[in-house]
C-alpha positions as CSV (number, residue, x, y, z in Angstrom):
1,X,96.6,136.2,99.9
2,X,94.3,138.4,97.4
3,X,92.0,136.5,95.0
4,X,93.0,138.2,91.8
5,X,94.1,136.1,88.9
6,X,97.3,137.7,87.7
7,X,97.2,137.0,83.9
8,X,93.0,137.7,83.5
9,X,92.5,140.3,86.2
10,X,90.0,137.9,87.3
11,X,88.8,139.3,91.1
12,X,85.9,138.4,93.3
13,X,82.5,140.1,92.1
14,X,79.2,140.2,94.1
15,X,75.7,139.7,93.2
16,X,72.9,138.0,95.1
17,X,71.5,134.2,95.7
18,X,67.9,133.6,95.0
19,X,65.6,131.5,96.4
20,X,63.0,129.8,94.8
21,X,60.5,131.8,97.0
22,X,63.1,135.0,95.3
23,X,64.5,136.4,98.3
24,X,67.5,137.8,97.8
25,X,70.7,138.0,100.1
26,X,74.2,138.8,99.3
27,X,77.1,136.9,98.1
28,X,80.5,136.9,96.7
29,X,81.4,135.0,93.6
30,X,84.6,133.8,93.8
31,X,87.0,133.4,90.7
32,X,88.1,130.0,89.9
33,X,92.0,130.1,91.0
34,X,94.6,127.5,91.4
35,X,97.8,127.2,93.0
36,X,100.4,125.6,90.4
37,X,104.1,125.0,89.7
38,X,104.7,126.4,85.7
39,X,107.9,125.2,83.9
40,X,109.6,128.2,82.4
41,X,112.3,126.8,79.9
42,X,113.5,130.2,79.3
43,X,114.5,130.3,83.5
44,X,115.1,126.8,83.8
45,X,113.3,126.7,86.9
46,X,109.5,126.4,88.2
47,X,107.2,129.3,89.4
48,X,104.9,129.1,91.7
49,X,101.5,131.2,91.3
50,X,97.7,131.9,91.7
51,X,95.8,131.0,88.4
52,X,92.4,131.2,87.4
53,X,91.2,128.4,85.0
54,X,91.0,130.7,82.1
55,X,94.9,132.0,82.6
56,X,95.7,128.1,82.8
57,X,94.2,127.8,79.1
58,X,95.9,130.5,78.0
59,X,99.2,129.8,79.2
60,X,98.3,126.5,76.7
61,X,97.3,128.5,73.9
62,X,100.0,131.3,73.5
63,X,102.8,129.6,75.7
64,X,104.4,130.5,79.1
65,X,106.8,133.1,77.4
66,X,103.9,135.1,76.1
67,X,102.3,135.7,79.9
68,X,105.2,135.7,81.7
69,X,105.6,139.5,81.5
70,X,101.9,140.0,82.3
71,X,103.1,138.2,85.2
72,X,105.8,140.2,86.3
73,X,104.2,143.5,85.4
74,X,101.6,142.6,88.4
């Protein structure tokens, strides 16, 4: 299953961790997704999909309806 956020485009980046001495080795930062069940009242059913944190607050600001064909598009 691919770590991309649907709604944001949100996908893994990488960078490095530092030590306090600053030696640097490579890492991937991760994006912040969930797996959740969203009510869509237009379907009358749930969906079940991949979120990042920032999609989730979204989805509360504009409504389901508003990123559901974001969703689809992807």
């Amino acid at each position: 299953m691919s770590k991309v956020c649907p709604i944001t485009g949100k996908r893994p980046i990488s960078g490095h961790t530092v030590s306090h001495a600053n030696n640097k080795t490579k890492r991937r930062f991760e994006p912040n997704l969930h797996e959740k069940r969203i009510w869509v009242a237009s379907e009358n059913r749930f969906i079940r999909i991949r979120l990042s944190a920032k999609a989730l607050r979204t989805i509360d600001k504009v409504g389901v309806d508003a990123v559901l064909p974001l969703i689809r598009k992807k």
